[in-house]
C-alpha positions in Angstrom: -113.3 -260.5 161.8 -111.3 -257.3 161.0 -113.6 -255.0 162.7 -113.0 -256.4 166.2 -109.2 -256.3 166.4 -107.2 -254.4 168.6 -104.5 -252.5 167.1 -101.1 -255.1 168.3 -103.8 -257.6 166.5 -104.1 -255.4 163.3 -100.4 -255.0 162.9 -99.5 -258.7 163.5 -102.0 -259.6 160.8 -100.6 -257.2 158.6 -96.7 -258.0 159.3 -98.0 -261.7 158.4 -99.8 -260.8 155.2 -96.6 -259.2 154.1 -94.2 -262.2 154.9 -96.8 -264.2 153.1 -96.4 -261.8 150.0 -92.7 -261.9 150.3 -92.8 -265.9 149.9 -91.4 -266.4 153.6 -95.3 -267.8 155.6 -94.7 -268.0 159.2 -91.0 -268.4 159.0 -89.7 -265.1 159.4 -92.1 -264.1 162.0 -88.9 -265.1 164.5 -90.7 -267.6 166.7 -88.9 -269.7 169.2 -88.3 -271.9 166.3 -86.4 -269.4 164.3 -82.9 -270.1 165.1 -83.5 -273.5 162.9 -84.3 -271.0 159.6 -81.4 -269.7 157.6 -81.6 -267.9 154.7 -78.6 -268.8 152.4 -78.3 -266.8 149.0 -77.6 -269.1 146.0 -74.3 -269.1 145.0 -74.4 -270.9 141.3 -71.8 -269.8 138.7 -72.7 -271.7 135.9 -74.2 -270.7 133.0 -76.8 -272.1 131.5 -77.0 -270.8 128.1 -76.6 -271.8 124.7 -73.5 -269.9 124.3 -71.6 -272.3 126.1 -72.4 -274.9 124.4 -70.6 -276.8 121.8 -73.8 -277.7 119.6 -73.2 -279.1 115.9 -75.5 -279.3 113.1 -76.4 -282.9 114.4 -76.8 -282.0 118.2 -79.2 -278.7 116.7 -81.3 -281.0 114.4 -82.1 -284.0 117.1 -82.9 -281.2 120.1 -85.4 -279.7 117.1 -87.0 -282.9 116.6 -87.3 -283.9 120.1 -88.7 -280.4 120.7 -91.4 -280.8 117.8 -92.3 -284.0 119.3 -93.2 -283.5 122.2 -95.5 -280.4 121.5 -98.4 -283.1 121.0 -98.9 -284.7 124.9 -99.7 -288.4 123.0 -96.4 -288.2 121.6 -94.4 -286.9 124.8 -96.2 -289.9 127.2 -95.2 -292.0 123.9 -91.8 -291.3 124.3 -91.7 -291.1 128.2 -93.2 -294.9 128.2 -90.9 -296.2 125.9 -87.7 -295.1 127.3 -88.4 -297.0 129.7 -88.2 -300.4 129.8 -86.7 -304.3 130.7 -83.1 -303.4 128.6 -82.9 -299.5 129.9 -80.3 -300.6 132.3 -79.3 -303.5 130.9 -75.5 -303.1 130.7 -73.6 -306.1 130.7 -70.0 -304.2 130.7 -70.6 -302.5 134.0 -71.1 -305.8 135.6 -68.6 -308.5 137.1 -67.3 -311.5 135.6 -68.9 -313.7 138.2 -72.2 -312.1 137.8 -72.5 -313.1 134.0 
């Protein structure tokens, strides 16, 4: 327990419970095993809104629907199951002429 640690023992535990917090566990702690750990910042420029979109009344009006549906879980594993299926691949241009 807490009681009976020395000091070195109190501040390891403590340096641990704040890499734990920070989301990094054991990793940072700069074992002999640390060398294999990089940390590499994210470097994504895309954007992901709906600004960049081109969306028409069509496009807006299917996403709504699709949206609406699957609010209800029965109709979401519904739709799930049936996309797929014997013919979901089935694509008879992408294949050679030898193989049909």
């Amino acid at each position: 327990s807490k009681k009976f640690m020395t000091d070195a023992q109190k501040e390891k535990h403590a340096k641990a419970r704040e890499l734990i917090k920070a989301g990094m566990g054991s990793a940072g702690q700069g074992g002999k095993d640390s060398a294999a750990f990089e940390v590499v910042p994210v470097v994504d420029k895309r954007k992901y809104d709906s600004e960049n979109e081109d969306y028409d009344s069509d496009d807006y009006a299917k996403t709504l629907a699709l949206g609406t549906m699957i609010l209800r879980k029965s109709k979401e594993k519904a739709m799930v199951d049936a996309s797929y299926n014997r013919y979901a691949w089935n694509d008879p241009e992408a294949l050679p002429d030898w193989f049909i």
